[in-house]
MARVO-405482 format. One record per residue (C-alpha): residue number from 1; residue in one letter; x, y, z. Coordinates in Angstrom, 3 decimals. Layout:
// MARVO-405482
{num=NUM&residuo=A&px=X&py=Y&pz=Z}
...
//
This chain:
// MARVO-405482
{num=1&residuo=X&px=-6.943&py=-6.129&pz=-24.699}
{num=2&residuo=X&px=-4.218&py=-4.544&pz=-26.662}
{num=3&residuo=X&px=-6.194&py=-0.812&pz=-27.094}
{num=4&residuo=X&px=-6.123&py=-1.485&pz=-22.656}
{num=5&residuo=X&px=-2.909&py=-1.932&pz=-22.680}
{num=6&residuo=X&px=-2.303&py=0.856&pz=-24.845}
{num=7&residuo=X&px=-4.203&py=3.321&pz=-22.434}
{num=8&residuo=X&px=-2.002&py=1.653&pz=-19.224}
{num=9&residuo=X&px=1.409&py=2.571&pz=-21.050}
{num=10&residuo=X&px=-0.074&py=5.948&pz=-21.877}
{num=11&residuo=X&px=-1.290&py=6.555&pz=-18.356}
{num=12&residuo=X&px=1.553&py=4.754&pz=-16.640}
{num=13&residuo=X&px=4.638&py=6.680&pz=-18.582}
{num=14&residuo=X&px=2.539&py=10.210&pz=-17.396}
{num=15&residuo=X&px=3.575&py=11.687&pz=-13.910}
{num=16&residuo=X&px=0.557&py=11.307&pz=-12.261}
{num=17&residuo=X&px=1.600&py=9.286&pz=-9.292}
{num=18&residuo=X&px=3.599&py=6.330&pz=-8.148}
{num=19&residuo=X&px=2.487&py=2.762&pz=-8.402}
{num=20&residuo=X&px=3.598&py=1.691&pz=-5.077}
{num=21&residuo=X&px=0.455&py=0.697&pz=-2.839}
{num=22&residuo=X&px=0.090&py=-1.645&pz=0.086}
{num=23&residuo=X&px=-3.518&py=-1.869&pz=0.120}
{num=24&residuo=X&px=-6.366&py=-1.446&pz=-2.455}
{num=25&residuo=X&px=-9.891&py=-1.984&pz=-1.924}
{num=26&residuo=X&px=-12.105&py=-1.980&pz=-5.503}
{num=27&residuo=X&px=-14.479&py=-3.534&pz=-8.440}
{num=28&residuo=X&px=-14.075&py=-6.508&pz=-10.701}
{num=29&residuo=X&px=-16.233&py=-6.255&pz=-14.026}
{num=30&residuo=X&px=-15.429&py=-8.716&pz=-16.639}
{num=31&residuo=X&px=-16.916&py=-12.053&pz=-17.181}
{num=32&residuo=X&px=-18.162&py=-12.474&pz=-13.163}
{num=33&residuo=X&px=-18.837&py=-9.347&pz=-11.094}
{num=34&residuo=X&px=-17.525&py=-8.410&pz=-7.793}
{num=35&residuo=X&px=-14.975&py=-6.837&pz=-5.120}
{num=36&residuo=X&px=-11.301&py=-7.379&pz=-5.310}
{num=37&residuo=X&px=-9.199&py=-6.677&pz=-2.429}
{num=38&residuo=X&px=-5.023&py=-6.562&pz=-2.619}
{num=39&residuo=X&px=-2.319&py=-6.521&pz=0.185}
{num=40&residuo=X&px=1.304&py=-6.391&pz=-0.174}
{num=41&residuo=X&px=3.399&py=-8.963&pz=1.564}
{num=42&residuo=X&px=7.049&py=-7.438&pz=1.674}
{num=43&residuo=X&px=8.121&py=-10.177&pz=3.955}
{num=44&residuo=X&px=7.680&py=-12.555&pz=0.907}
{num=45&residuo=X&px=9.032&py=-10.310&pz=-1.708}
{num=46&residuo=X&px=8.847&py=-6.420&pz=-1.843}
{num=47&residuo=X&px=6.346&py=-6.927&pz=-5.269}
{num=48&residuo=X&px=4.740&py=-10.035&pz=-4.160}
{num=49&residuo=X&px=0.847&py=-8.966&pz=-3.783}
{num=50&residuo=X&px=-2.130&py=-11.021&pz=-1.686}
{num=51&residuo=X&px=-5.373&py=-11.134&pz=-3.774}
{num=52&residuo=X&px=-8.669&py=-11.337&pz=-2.226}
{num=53&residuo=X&px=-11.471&py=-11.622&pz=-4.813}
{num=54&residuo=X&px=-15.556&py=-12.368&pz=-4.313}
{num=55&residuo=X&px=-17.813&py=-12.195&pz=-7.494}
{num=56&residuo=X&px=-20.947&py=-13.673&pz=-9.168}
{num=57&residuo=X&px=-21.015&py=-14.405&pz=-12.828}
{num=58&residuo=X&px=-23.280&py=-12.756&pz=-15.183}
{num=59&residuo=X&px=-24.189&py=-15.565&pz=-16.852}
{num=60&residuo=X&px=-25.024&py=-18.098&pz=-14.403}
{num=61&residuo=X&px=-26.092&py=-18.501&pz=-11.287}
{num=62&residuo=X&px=-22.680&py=-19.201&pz=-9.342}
{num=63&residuo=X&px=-20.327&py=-16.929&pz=-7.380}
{num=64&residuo=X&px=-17.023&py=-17.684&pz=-5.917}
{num=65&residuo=X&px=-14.236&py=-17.017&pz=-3.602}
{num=66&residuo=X&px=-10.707&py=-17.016&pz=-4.686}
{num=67&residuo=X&px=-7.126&py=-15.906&pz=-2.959}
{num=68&residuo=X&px=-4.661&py=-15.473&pz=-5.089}
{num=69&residuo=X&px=-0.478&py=-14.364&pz=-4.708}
{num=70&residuo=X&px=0.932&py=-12.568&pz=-7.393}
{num=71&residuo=X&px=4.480&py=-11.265&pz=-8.201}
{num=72&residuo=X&px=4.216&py=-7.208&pz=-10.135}
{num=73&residuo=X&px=7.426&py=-6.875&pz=-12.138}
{num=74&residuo=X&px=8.008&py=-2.953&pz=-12.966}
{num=75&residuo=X&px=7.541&py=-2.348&pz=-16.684}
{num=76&residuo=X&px=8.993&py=0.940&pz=-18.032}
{num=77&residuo=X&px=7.924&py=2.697&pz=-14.544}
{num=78&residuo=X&px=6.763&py=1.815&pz=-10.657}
{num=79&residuo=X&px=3.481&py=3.405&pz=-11.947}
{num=80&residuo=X&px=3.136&py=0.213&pz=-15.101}
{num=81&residuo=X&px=3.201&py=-3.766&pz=-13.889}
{num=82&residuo=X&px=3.106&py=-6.743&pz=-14.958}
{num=83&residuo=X&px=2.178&py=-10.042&pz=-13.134}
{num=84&residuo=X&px=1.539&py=-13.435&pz=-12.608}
{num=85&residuo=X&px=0.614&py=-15.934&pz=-9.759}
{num=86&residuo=X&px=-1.669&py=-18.595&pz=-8.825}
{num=87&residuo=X&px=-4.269&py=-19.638&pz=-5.762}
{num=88&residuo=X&px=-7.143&py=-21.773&pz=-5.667}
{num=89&residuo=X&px=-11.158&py=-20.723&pz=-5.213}
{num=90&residuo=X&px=-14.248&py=-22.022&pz=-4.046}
{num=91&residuo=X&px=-17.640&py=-21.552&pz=-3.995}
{num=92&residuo=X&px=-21.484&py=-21.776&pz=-4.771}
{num=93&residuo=X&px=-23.472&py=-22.647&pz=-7.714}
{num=94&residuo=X&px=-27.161&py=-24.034&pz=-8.813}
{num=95&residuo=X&px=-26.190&py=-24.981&pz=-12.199}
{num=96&residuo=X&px=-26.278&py=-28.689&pz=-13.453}
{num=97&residuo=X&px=-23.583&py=-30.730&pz=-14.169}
{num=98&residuo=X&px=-22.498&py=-32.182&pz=-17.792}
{num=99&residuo=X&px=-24.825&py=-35.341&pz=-16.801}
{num=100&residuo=X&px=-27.649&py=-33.402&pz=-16.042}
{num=101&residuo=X&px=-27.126&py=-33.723&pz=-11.989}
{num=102&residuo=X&px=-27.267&py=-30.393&pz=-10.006}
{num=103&residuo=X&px=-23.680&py=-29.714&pz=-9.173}
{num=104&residuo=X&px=-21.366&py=-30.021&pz=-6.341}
{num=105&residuo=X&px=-19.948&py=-26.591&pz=-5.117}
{num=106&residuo=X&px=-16.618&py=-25.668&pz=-6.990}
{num=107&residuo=X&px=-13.407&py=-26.328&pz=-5.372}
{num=108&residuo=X&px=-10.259&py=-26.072&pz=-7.659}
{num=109&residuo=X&px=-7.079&py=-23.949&pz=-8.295}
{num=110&residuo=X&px=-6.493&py=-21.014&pz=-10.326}
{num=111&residuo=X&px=-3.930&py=-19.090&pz=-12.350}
{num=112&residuo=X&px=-3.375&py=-15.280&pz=-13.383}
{num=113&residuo=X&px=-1.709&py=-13.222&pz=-15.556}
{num=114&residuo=X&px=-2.173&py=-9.798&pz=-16.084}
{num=115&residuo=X&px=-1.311&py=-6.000&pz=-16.148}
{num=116&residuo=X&px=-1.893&py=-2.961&pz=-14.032}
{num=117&residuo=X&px=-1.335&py=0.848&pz=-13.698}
{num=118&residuo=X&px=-1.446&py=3.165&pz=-10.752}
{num=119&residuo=X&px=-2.390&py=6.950&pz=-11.081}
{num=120&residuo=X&px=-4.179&py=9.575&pz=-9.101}
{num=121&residuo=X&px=-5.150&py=7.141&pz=-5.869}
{num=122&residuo=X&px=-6.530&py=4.568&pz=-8.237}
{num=123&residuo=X&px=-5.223&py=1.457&pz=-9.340}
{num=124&residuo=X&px=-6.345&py=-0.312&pz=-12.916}
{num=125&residuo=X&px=-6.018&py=-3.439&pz=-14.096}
{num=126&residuo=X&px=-6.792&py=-6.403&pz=-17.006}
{num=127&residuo=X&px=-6.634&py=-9.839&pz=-16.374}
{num=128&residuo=X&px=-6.836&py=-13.577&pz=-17.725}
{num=129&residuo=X&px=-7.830&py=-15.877&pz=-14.612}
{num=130&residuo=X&px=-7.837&py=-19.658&pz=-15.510}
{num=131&residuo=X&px=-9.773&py=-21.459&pz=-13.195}
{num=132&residuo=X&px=-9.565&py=-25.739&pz=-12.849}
{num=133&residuo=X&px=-12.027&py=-27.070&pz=-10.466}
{num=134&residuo=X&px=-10.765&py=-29.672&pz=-8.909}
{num=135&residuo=X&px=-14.357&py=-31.142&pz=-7.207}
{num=136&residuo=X&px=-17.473&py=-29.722&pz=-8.529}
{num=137&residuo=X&px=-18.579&py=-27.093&pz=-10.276}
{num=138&residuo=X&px=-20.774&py=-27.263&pz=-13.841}
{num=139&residuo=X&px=-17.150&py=-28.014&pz=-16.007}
{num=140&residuo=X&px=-13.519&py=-28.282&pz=-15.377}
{num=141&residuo=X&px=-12.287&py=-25.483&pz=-16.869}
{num=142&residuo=X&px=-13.492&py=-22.064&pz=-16.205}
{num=143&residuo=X&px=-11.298&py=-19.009&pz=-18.034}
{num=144&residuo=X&px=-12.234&py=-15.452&pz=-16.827}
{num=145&residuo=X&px=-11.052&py=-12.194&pz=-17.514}
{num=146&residuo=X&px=-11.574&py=-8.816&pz=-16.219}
{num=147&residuo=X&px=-10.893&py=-5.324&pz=-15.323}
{num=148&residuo=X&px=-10.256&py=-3.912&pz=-11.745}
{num=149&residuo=X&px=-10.686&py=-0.558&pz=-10.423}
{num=150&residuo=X&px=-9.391&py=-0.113&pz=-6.980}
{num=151&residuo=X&px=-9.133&py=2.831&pz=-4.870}
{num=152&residuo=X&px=-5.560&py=2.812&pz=-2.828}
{num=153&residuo=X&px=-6.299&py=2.832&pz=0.257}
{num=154&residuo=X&px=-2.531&py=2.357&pz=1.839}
{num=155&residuo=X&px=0.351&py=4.121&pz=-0.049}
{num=156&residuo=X&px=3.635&py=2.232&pz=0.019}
{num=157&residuo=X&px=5.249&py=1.663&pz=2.927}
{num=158&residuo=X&px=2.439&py=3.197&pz=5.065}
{num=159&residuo=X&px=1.630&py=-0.311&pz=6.979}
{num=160&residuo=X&px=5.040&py=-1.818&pz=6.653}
{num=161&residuo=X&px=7.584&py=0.609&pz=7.606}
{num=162&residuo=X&px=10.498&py=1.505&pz=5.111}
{num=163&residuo=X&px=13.307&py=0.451&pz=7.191}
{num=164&residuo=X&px=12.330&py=-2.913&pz=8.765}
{num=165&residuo=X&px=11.236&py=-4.126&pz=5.043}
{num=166&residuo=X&px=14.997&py=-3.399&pz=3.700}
{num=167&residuo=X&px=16.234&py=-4.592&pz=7.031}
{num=168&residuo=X&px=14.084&py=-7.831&pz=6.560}
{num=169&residuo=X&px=15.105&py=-8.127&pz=3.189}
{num=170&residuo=X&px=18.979&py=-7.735&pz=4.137}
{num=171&residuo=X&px=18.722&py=-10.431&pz=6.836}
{num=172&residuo=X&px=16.830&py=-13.209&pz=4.420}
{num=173&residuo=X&px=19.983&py=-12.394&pz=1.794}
{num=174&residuo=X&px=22.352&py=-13.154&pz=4.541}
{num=175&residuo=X&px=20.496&py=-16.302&pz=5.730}
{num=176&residuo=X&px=20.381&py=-17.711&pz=2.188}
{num=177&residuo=X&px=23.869&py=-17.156&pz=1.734}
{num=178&residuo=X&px=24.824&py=-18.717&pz=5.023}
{num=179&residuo=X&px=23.067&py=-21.373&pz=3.847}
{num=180&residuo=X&px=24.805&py=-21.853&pz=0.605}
{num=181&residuo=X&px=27.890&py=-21.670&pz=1.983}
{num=182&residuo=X&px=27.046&py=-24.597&pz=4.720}
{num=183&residuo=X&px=25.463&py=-26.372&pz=1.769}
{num=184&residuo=X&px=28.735&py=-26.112&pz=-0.241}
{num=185&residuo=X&px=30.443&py=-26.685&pz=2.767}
{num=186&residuo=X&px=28.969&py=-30.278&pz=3.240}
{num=187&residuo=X&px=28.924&py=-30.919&pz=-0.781}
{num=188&residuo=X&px=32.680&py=-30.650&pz=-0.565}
{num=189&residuo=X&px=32.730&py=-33.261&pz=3.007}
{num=190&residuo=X&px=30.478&py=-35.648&pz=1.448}
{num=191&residuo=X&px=33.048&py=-35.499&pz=-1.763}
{num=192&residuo=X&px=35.913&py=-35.802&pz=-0.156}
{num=193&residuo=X&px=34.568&py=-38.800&pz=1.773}
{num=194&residuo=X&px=33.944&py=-40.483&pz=-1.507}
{num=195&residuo=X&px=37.008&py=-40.397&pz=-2.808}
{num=196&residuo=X&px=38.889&py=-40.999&pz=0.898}
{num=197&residuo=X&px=36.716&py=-44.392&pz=0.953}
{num=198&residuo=X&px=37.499&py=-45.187&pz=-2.864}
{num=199&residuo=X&px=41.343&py=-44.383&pz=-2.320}
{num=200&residuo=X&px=41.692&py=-46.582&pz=0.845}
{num=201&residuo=X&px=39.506&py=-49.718&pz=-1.150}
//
């Protein structure tokens, strides 16, 4: 992990391209095998990043579905991330149970944490995807991890256009603060009630 990490620094501080996608269409290799698709979502955050993934492990005969939303934080350039987030999966199996019982299909919840590179039209990346099943599956806990090679198939701000995203983002900062300040607004009522109904007692 740390020699791939090594090689994303490397290729991410080299001016080979921006990181900024809004689609990517690839291959997960690791412990399962299988496609990965990702989407950004500005309208949740400009970094936050929709996960589709559908793989088969190598060692058993299961496969599964997960979605997963992740937030990229920029490290050292757009081009080097790192991120986290959480989903849930389900999915197929023909293994047996810890009692010896064929087992239910997997249903559960995951978690991710990881690190990725853009360069060239391609997009990289290693990650550590726990996975709790919730109802079925051959055992509770299920830890995977992986590497993703995706092609780019949408360059930043080529579905979502440019201005509406800031313009989006501008309106939810002035919602929130209108809400704060109605918030603070009845904080201070609700107070001054308090100590109107302790004075007149």
């Amino acid at each position: 992990m740390i020699r791939l990490l090594c090689y994303l620094v490397l290729f991410g501080s080299l001016p080979l391209g921006a990181q900024s996608y809004d689609a990517s269409l690839g291959l997960r290799i690791g412990t399962d095998i299988g496609a990965t698709v990702q989407f950004r979502l500005p309208r949740a955050h400009k970094n936050f990043v929709l996960e589709g993934i559908v793989q088969s492990s190598l060692v058993k005969d299961q496969g599964s579905i997960t979605f997963l939303g992740k937030q990229h934080q920029p490290l050292l350039s757009r081009r080097l991330n790192l991120f986290y987030g959480a989903g849930m999966h389900t999915g197929w199996t023909s293994e047996l149970d810890s009692d010896g019982q064929p087992a239910k299909s997997p249903l559960g919840i995951d978690g991710v944490v990881g690190a990725e590179a853009t360069f060239g039209g391609f997009n990289i990346s290693y990650d550590f995807k726990p996975a709790i099943n919730v109802r079925g599956g051959d055992k509770i806990l299920d830890a995977q991890t992986a590497v993703s090679v995706r092609y780019v198939i949408a360059k930043r701000n080529a579905i979502w256009d440019k201005k509406k995203e800031r313009a989006n983002r501008r309106d939810r900062k002035q919602n929130q603060r209108a809400r704060d300040k109605k918030r603070r607004r009845n904080d201070r009522d609700r107070s001054g009630k308090r100590w109107f109904e302790v004075w007149k007692n």
